[in-house]
BADO-854192 format. One record per residue: residue number from 1; x, y, z of N, C-alpha, C in turn. Coordinates in nm, 2 decimals, decimal comma, always signed. Layout:
NODE   num    neast   nnorth      nup   caeast   canorth     caup    ceast   cnorth      cup
NODE   NUM        X        Y        Z        X         Y        Z        X        Y        Z
...
% end
This chain:
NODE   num    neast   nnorth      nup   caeast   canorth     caup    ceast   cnorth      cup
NODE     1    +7,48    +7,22    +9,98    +7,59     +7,21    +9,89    +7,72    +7,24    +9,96
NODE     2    +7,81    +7,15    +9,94    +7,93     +7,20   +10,03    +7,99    +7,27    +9,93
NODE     3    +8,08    +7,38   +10,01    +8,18     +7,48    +9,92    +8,34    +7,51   +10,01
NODE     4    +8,36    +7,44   +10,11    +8,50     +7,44   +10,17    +8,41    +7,56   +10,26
NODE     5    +8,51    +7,64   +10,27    +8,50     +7,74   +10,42    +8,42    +7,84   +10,41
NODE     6    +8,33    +7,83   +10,30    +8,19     +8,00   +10,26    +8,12    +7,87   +10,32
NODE     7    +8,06    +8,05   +10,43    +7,92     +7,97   +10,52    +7,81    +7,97   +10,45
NODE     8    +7,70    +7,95   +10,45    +7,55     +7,92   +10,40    +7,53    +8,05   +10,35
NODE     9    +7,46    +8,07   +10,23    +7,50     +8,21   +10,20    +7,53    +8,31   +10,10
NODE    10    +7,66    +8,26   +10,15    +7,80     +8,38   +10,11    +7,75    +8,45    +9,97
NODE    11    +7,74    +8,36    +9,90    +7,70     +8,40    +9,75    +7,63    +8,54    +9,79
NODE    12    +7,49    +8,53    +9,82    +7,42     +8,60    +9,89    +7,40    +8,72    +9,93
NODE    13    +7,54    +8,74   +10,04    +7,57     +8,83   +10,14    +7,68    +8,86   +10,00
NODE    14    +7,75    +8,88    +9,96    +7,81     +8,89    +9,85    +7,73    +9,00    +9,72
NODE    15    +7,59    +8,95    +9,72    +7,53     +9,05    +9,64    +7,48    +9,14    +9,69
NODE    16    +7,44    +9,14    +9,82    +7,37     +9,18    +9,91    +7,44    +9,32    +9,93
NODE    17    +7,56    +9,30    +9,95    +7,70     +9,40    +9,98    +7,71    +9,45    +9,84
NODE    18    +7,74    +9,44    +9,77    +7,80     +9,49    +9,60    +7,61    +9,57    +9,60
NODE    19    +7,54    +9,50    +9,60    +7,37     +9,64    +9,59    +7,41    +9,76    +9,70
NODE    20    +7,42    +9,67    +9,86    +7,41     +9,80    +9,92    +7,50    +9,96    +9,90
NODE    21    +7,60    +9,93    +9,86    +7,72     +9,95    +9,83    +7,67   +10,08    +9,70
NODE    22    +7,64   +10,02    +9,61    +7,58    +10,09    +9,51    +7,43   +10,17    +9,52
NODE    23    +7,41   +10,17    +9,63    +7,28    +10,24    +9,65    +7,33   +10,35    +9,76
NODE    24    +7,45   +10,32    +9,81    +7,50    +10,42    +9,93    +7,56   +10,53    +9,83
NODE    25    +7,63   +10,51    +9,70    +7,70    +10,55    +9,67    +7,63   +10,65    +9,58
NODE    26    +7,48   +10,60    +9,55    +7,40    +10,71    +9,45    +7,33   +10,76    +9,51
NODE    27    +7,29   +10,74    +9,65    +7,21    +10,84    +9,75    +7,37   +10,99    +9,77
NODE    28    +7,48   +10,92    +9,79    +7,60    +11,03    +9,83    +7,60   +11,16    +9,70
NODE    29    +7,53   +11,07    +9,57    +7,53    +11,14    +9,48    +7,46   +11,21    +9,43
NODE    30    +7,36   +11,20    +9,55    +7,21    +11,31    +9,51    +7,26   +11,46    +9,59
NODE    31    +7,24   +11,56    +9,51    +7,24    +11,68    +9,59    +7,16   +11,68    +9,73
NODE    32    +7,17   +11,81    +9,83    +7,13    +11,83    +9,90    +7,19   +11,99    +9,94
NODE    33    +7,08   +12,03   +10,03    +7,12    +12,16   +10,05    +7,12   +12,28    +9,96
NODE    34    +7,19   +12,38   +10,02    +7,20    +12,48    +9,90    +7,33   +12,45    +9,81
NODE    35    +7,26   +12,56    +9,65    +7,36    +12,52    +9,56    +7,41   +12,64    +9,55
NODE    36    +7,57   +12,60    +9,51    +7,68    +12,72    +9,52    +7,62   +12,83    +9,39
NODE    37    +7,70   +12,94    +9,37    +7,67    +13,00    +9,25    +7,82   +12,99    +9,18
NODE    38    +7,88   +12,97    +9,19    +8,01    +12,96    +9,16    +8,07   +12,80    +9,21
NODE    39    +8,17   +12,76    +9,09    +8,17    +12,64    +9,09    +8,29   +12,64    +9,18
NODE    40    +8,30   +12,50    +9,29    +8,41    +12,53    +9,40    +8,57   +12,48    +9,32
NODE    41    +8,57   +12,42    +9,16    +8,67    +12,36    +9,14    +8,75   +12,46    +9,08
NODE    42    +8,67   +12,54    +8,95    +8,73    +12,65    +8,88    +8,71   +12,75    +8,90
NODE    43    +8,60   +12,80    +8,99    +8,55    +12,92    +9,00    +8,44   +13,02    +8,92
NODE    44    +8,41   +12,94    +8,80    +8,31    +12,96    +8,68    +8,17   +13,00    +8,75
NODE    45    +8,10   +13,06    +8,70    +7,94    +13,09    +8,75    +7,86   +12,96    +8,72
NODE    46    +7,76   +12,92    +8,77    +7,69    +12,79    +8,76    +7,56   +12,82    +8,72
NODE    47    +7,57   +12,78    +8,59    +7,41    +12,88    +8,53    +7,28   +12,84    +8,61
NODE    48    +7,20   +12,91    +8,61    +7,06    +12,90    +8,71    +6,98   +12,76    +8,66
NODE    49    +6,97   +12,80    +8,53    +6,93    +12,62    +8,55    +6,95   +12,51    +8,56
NODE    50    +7,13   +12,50    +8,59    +7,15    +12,37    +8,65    +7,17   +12,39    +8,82
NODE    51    +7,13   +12,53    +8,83    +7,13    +12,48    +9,00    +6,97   +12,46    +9,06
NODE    52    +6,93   +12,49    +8,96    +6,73    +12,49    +8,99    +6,70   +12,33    +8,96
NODE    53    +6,82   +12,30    +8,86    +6,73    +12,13    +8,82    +6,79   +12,04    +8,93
NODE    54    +6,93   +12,07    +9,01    +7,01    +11,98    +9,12    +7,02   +12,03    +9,24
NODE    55    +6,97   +11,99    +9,33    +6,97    +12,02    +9,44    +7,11   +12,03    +9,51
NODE    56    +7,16   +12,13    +9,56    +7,27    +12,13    +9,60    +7,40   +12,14    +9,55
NODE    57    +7,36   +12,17    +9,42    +7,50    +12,16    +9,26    +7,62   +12,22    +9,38
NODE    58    +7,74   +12,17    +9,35    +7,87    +12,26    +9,39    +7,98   +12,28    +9,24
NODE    59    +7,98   +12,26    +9,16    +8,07    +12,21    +9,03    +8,00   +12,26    +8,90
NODE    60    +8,09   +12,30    +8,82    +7,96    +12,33    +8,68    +7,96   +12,23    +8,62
NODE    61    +7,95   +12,17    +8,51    +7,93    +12,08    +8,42    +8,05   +11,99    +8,39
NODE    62    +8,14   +12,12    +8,36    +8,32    +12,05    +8,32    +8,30   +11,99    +8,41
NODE    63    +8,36   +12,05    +8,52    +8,41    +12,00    +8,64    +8,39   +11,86    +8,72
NODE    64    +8,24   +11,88    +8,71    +8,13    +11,75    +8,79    +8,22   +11,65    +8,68
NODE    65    +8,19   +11,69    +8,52    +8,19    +11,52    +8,46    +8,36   +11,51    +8,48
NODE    66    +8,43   +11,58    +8,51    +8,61    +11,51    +8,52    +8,60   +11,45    +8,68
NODE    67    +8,53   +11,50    +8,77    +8,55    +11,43    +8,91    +8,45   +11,29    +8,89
NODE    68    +8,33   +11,28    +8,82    +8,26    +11,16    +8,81    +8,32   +11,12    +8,74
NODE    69    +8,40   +11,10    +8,60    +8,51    +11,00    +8,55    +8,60   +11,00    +8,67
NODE    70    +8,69   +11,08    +8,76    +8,76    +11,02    +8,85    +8,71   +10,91    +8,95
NODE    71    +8,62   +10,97    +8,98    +8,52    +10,83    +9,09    +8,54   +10,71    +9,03
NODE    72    +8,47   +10,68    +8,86    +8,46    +10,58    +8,79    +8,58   +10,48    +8,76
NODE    73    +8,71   +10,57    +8,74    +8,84    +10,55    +8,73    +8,83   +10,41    +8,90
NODE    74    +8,83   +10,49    +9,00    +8,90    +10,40    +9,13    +8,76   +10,32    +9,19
NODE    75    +8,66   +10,32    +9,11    +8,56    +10,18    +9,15    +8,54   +10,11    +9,09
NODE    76    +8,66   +10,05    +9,07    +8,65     +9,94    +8,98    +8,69    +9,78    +9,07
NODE    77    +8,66    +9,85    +9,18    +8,68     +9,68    +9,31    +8,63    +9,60    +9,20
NODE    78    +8,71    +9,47    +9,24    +8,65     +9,32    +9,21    +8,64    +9,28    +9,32
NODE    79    +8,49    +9,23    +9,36    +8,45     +9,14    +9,47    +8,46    +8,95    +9,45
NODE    80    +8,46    +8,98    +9,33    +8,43     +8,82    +9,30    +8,55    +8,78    +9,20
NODE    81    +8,67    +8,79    +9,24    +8,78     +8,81    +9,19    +8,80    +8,66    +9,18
NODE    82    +8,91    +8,58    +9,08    +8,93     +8,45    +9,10    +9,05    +8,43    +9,23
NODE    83    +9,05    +8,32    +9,26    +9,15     +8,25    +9,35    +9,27    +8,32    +9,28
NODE    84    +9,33    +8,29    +9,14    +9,42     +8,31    +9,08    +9,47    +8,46    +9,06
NODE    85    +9,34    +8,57    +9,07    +9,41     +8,68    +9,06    +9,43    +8,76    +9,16
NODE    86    +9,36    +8,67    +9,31    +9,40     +8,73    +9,40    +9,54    +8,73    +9,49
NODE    87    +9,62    +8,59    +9,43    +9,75     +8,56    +9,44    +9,80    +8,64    +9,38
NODE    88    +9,81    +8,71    +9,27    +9,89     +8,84    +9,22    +9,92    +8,93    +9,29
% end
């Protein structure tokens, strides 16, 4: 099928990238390591059972969910944007 200048593919490599992308991004989001006892944004104690259930907790509860809405906030890429809105 001709498509002008996308090589054989594209479509493809296109989802290929938007998966990998989102699987980098929820591996970044797994704990690891040791967990703080004190939260590094406000300074609050981090109760024992959320640092026993996450590996690696740094944040208490507030904190995590206002930086995971901030993440959510600036991933909002469009990959598959039209011709038209990328002239904007």
């Amino acid at each position: 099928m001709a498509s002008g200048w996308a090589q054989d593919g594209a479509v493809q490599d296109q989802i290929d990238s938007t998966v990998n992308d989102a699987v980098d991004r929820a591996r970044q989001a797994l704990g690891h390591g040791e967990s703080a006892e004190f939260c590094h944004e406000c300074g609050e104690p981090i109760p024992e059972a959320r640092r026993k259930a996450l590996r690696g907790v740094q944040y208490c509860v507030t904190c995590q969910a206002a930086l995971d809405k901030k993440q959510q906030d600036h991933a909002g890429y469009n990959r598959r944007g039209s011709k038209d809105s990328q002239l904007r």
